[in-house]
C-alpha positions as CSV (number, residue, x, y, z in Angstrom):
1,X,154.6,-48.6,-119.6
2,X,155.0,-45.1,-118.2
3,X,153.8,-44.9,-114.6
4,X,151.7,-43.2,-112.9
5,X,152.1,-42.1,-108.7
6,X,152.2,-45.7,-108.1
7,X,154.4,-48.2,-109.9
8,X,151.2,-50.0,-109.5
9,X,149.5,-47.8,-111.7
10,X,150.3,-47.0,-115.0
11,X,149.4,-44.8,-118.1
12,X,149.2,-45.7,-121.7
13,X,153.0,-46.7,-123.2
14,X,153.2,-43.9,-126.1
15,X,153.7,-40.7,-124.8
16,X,151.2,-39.1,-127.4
17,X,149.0,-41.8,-126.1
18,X,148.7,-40.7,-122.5
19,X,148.3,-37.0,-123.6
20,X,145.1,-37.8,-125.8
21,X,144.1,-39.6,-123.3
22,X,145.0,-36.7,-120.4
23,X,142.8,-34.0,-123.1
24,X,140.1,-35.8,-124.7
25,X,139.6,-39.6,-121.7
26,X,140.1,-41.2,-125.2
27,X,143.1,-42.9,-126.5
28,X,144.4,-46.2,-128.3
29,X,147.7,-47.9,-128.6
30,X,148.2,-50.2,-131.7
31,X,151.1,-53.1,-131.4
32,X,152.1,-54.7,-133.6
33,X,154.1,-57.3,-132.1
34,X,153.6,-57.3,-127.9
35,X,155.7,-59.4,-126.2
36,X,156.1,-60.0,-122.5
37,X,158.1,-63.2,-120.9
38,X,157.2,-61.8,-117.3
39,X,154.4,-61.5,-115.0
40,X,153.9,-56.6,-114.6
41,X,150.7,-56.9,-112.9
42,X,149.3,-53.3,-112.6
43,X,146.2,-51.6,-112.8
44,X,145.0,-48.4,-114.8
45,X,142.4,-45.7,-113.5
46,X,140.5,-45.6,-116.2
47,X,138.7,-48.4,-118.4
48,X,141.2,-50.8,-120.7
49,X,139.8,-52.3,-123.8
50,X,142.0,-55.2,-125.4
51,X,141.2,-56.4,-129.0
52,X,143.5,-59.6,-130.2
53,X,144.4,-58.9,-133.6
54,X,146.3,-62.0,-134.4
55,X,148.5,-64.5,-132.2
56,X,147.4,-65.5,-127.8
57,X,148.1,-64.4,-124.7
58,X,147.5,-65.8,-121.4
59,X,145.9,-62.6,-119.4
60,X,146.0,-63.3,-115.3
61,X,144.3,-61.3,-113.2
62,X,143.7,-61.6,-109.1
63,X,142.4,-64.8,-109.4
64,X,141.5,-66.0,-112.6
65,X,143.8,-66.7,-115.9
66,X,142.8,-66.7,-119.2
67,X,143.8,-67.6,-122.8
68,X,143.2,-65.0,-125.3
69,X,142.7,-65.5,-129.0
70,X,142.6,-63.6,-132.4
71,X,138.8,-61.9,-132.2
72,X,138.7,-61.5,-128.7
73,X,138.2,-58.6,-127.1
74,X,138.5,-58.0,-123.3
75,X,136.8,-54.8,-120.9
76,X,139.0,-54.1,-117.7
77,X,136.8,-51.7,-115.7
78,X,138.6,-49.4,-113.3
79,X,141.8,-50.2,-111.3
80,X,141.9,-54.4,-112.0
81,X,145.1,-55.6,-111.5
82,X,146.3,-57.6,-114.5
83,X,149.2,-58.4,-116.3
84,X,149.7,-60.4,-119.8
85,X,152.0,-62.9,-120.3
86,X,152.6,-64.4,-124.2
87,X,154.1,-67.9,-124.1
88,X,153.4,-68.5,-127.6
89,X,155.4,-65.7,-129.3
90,X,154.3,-61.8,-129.8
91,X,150.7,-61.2,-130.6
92,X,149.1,-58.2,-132.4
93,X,147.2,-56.0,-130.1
94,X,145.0,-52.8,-130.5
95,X,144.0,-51.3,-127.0
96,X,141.5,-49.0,-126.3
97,X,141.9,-46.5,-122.9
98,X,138.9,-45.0,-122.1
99,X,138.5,-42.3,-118.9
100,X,134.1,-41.9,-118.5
101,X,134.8,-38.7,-116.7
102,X,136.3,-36.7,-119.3
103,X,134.2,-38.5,-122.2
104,X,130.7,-39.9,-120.9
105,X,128.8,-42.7,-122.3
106,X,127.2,-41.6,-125.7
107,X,124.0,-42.7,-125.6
108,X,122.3,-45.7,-127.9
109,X,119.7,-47.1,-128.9
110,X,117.5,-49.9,-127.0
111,X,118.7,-53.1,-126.5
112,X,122.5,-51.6,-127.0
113,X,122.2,-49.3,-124.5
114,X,121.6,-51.4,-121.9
115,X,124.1,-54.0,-122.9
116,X,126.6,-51.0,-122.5
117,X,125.7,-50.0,-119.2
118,X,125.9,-54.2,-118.4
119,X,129.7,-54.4,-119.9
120,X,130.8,-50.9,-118.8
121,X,130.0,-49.6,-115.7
122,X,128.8,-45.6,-115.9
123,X,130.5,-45.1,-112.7
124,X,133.5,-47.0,-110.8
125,X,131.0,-47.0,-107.6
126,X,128.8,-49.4,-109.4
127,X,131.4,-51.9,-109.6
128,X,131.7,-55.5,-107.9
129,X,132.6,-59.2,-109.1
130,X,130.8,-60.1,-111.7
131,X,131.8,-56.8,-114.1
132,X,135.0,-55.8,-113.4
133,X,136.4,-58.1,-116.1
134,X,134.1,-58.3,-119.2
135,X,135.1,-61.2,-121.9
136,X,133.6,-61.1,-125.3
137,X,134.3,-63.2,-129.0
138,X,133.6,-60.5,-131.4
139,X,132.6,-62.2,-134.5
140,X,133.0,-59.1,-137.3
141,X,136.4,-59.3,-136.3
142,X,137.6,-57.2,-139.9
143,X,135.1,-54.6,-139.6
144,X,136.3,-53.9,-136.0
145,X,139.7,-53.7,-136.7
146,X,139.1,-51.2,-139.3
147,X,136.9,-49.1,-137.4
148,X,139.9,-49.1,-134.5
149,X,142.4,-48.1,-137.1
150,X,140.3,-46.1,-138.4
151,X,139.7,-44.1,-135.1
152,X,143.5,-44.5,-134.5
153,X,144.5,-42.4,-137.9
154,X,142.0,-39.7,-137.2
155,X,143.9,-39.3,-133.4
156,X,147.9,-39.6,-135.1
157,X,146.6,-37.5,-138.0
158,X,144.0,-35.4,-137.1
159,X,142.6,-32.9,-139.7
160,X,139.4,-30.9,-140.4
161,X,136.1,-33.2,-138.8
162,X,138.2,-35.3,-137.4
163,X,137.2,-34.7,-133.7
164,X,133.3,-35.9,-135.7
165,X,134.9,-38.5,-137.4
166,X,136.3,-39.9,-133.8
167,X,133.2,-39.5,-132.0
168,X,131.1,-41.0,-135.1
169,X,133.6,-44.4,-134.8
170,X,133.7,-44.4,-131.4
171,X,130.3,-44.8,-131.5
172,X,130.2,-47.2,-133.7
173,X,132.9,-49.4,-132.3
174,X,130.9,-49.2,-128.9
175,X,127.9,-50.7,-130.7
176,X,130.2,-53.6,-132.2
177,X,131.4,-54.2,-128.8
178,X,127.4,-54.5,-127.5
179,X,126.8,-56.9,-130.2
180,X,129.9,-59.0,-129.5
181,X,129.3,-62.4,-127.9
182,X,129.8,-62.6,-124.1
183,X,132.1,-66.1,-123.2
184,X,129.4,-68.4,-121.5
185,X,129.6,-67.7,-118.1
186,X,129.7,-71.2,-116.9
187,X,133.1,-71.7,-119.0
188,X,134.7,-68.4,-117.9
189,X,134.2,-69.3,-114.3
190,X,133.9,-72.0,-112.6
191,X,132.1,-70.8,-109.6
192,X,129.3,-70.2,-111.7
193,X,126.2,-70.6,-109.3
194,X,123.1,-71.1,-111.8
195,X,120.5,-70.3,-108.7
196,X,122.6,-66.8,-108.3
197,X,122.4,-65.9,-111.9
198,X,118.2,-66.6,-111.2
199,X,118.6,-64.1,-108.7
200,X,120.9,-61.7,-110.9
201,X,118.5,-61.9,-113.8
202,X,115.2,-61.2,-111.6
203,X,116.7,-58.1,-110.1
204,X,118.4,-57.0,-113.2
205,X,114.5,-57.2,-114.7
206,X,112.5,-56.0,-111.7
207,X,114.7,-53.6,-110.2
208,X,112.5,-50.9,-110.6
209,X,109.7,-52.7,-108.3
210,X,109.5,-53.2,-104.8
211,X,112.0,-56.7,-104.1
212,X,111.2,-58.6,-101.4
213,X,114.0,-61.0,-100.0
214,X,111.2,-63.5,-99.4
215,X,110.7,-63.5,-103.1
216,X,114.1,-64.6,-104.4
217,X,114.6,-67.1,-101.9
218,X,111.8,-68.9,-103.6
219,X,113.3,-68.5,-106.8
220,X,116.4,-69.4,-105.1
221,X,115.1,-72.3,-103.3
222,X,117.4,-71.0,-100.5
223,X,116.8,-70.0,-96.9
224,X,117.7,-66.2,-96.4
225,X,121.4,-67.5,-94.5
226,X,122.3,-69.3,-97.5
227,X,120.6,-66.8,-99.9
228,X,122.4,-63.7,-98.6
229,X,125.8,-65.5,-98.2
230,X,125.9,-67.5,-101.7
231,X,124.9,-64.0,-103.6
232,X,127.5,-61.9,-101.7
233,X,130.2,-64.7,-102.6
234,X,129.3,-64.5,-105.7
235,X,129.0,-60.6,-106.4
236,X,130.9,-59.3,-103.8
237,X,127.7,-57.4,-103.1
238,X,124.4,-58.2,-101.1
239,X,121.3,-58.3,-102.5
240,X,120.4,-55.0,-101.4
241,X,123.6,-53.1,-102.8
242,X,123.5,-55.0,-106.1
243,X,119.5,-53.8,-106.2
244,X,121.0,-50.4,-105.3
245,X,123.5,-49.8,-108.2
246,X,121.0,-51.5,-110.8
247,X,118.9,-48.8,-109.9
248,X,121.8,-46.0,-109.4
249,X,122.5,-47.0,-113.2
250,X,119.3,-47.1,-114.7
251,X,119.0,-43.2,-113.1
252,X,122.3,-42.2,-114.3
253,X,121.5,-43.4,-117.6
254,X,118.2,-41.6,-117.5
255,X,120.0,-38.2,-116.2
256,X,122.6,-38.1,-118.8
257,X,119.8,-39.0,-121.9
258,X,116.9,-37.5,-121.2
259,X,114.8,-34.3,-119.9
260,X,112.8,-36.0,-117.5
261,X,112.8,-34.4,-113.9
262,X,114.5,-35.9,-111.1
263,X,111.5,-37.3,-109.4
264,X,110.3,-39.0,-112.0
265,X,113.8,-40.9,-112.6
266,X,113.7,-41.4,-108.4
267,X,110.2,-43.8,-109.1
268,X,111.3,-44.7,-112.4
269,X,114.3,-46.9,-111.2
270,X,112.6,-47.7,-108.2
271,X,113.9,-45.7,-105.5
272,X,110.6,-44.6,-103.4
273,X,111.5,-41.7,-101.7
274,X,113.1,-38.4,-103.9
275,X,114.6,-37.3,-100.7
276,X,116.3,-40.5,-99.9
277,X,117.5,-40.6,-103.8
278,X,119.3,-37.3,-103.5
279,X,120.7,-38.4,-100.3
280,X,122.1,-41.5,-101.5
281,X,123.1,-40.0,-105.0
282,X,125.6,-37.4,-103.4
283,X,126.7,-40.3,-100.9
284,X,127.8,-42.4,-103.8
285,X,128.4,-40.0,-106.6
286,X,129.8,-36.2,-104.8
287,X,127.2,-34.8,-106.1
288,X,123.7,-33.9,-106.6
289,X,121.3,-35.7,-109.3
290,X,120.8,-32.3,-110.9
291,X,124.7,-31.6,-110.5
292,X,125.4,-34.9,-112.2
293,X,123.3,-34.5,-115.4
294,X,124.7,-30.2,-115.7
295,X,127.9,-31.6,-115.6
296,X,127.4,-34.5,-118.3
297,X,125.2,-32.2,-120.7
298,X,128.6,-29.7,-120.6
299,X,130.9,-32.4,-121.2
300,X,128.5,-33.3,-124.4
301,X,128.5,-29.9,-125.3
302,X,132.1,-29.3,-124.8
């Protein structure tokens, strides 16, 4: 692969990869017949989608390792370090490089849309743990392959509509991904911490009300000590930030999809003061709320 300012970092491996990917934030990279005997652990900035055509791989990561199989299909959000190693023989690979700053999140429909923002972070502030490595079995595994070579002909061989024709199979690729099945948790990791996830899943329903800490340690059946430490070991974030970028994504999602004002979103996803919200937004984002949604309405329109 070609690298980037780091030898850490590194850019698609086809030249006319990294340039679609340099002018549009979308690019893929079909091959046929990977092969690599040697751990190249490196990390991308931008997000890396991995779909197993035929044949494993054993992916490794910081600290987990994983064997990948034909229909699986594997979301590495923001600058993970990772390398691939195939034991077994070469494998047939289609990867997907997408940069969310040159081409945003389209939006979709209800439940999809919010299985998106779960697998693929709007934002690599809202980040930690639990979602910087998404694993999914897709189960149309023809279908998807067609769509990605699909999208891949339209970018080697582009022609009248085909910049419609990529965004329309994007699109649709994005909701095959949402309906692909995430690996059970408990398999994939085997810290899994079943109280946690009762925690995860009542802030990732409620975050738009008042949370009191008091409240998930009875759902936790854990003191606030054990509470606070078991969730941060387990997220990488307290209770409070995880709240906090629930609610950063729900208003991000909100400010790139619809015409609602600013202080509606602020109640909306739960933040209580419109001040504070604009406060925090540019803290975490460079940028106003209003700044935010101008800029991804012109890279729609663009």
């Amino acid at each position: 692969m070609a690298c980037g300012n780091s030898h850490l970092i590194k850019t698609p491996n086809r030249e006319s990869a990294f340039k679609e990917l340099q002018a549009t934030g979308l690019a893929l990279e079909y091959f046929p017949a990977f092969e690599q005997q040697q751990h190249d652990f490196h990390t991308h900035e931008f997000v890396e989608i991995l779909f197993v055509l035929n044949g494993t791989f054993r992916h490794v990561t910081a600290d987990r390792t994983y064997d990948e199989a034909a229909g699986g299909l594997t979301i590495l959000n923001y600058n993970q370090f990772h390398t691939l190693k195939t034991p077994n023989g070469p494998v047939e690979l289609i990867n997907v490089y997408w940069n969310l700053k040159k081409w945003p999140l389209p939006s979709l429909p209800e439940p999809l849309s919010s299985r998106m923002n779960e697998l693929i972070p709007a934002h690599p502030m809202l980040g930690h743990r639990l979602n910087r490595i998404r694993h999914l079995q897709v189960e149309a595994k023809e279908k998807t392959k067609q769509l990605l070579f699909a999208l891949l002909q339209e970018q080697q061989e582009p022609t009248a509509g085909s910049e419609a024709a990529i965004d329309a199979l994007f699109r649709l690729f994005l909701i095959e991904l949402c309906r692909a099945a995430p690996v059970d948790p408990a398999a994939e990791e085997q810290a899994f911490n079943p109280r946690m996830e009762t925690v995860r899943h009542y802030l990732e329903n409620h975050f738009s009300e008042p949370v009191r800490l008091e409240h998930l340690c009875r759902l936790s059946n854990l003191r606030k000590p054990n509470l606070c430490q078991q969730f941060k070991k387990y997220t990488g974030l307290s209770t409070g930030e995880y709240l906090k970028q629930l609610r950063f994504s729900a208003a991000l999602q909100k400010l790139r999809t619809t015409n609602d004002k600013v202080l509606s979103i602020c109640h909306e996803c739960g933040f209580s003061d419109v001040s504070n919200f604009n406060r925090t937004f540019r803290a975490a984002f460079g940028q106003s709320p209003g700044q935010y949604r101008q800029t991804a309405c012109a890279k729609k329109t663009a």
